[in-house]
Structure formats: structure tokens, C-alpha cells
C-alpha positions as CSV (number, residue, x, y, z in Angstrom):
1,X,27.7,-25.1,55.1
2,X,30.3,-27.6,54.3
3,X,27.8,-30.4,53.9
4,X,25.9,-28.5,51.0
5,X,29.0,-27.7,49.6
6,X,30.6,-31.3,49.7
7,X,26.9,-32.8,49.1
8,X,28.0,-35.4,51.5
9,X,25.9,-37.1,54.3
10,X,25.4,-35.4,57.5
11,X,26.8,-38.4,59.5
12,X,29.8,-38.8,56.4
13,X,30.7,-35.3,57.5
14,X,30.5,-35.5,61.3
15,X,33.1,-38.6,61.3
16,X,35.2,-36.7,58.9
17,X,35.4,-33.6,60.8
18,X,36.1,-35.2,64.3
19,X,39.0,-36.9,63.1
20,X,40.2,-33.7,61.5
21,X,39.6,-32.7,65.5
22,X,40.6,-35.7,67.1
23,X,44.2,-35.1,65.0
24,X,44.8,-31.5,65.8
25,X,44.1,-30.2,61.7
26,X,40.9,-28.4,62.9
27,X,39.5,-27.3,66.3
28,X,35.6,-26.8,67.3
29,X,34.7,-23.5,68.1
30,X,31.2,-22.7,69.7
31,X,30.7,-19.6,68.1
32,X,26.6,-19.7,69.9
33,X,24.7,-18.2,67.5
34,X,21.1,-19.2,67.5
35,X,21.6,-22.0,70.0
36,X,24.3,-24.8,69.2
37,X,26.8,-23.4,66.5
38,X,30.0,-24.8,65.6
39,X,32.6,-23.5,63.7
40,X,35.9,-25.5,62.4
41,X,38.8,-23.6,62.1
42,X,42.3,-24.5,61.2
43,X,44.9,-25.4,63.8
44,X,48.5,-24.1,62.9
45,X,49.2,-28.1,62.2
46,X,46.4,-28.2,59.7
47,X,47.2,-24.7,58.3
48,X,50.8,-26.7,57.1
49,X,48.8,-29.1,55.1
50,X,48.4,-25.9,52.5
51,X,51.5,-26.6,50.4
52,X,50.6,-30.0,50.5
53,X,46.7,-29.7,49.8
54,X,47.8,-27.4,47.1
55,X,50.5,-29.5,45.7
56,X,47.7,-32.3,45.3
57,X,45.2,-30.2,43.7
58,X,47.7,-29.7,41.3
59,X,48.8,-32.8,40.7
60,X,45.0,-34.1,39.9
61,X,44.6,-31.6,37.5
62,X,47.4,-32.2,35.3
63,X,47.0,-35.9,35.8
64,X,43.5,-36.4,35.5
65,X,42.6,-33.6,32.9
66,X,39.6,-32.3,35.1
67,X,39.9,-28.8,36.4
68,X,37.2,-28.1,39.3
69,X,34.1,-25.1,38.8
70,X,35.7,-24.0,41.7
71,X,39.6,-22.6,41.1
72,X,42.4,-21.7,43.9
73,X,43.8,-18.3,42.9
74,X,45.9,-15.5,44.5
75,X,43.7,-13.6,46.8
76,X,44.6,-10.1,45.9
77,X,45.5,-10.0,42.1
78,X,43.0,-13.4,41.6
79,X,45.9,-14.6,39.1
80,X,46.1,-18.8,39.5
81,X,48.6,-20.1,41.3
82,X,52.1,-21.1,40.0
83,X,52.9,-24.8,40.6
84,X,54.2,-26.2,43.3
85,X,57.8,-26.8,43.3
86,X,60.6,-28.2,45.8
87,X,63.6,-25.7,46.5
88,X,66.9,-26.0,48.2
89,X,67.9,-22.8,50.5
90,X,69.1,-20.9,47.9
91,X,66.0,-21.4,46.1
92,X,67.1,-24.2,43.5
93,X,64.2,-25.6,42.1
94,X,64.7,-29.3,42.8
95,X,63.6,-32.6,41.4
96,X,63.2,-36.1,42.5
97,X,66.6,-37.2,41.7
98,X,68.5,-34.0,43.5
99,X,67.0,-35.0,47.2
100,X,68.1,-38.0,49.3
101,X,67.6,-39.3,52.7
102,X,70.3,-39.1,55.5
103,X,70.0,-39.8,59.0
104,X,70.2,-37.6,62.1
105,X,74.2,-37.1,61.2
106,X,74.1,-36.8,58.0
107,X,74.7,-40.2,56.9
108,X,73.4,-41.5,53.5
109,X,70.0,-43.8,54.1
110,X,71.6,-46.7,51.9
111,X,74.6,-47.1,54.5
112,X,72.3,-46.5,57.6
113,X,72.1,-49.9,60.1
């Protein structure tokens, strides 16, 4: 299923997929139907990558113009999905220039070392 709907070649697909395994994003699940059948399924380390799959899929459509045939929409209302956006923990949508890097206690990254 996934190479007719990458249209990629078998042996393209097979290296793809066991590095997805080797990494803990997908495990192999013989699900034995009709002799040898695998199925990949999502670990709860690749099911993180959504946000950031997501995020990425947005970010090529706005930056290279090209939506796909094939949209990601809400599941239950099948309204598209609002952008991606960065939030503090009150929920303060943040950019770029709100966010910095501190080490373990707190300390700014430009005085660390």
C-alpha cells in the first residue's frame, strides 16, 4: 500500500521503512494474513513527529505555493487545520524573537561556558 501510494521503488521503500524501525518512529507488526504480512505502525516516539510533520506540511504550502490532491483535515468536522503555532503556558502565541535558549539552570545560552 504505501509503495503505490508513494510510487516509489520497492527496494527505496524497504530502506526507508527500516530506518523508520531501526529508530523507534515505526514498529513491524506481522499481522499474518495470507502468508507474510507486515504492517507499520507508529511508535509513541513517531506519533510526536505529528506537530512537527504537520508544522512542515504547512510550511511547504505557503512557501512553495503547491497544495497536495491529498489535504490534512479535522477528522470529525473535515474543516482544515489551523496553523501551527508556538505557545507559552498560558497559551501566548509566540514568535521567533519571544523564545531563547538557557541551560539546565536557567542561565541565558550567550553567557553559558
Amino acid at each position: 500500500d504505501f509503495q503505490h501510494s508513494l510510487g516509489i521503488a520497492k527496494n527505496i521503500l524497504c530502506n526507508r521503512l527500516s530506518r523508520l524501525v531501526d529508530n523507534g518512529v515505526m514498529v513491524r507488526v506481522d499481522v499474518g494474513e495470507h502468508g507474510k504480512r507486515y504492517e507499520y505502525r507508529l511508535t509513541d516516539k513517531g506519533r510526536d513527529l505529528f506537530t512537527v510533520v504537520t508544522a512542515l506540511r504547512q510550511w511547504s504550502e505557503r512557501w512553495n505555493g503547491e497544495k497536495d490532491a491529498m489535504q490534512l483535515v479535522d477528522g470529525h468536522s473535515g474543516e482544515p487545520l489551523a496553523p501551527v503555532v508556538v505557545q507559552n503556558q498560558q497559551g501566548k502565541v509566540l514568535t521567533v524573537r519571544d523564545v531563547r535558549f538557557v541551560d539546565e539552570d536557567g542561565k541565558p545560552w550567550e553567557e553559558v561556558g
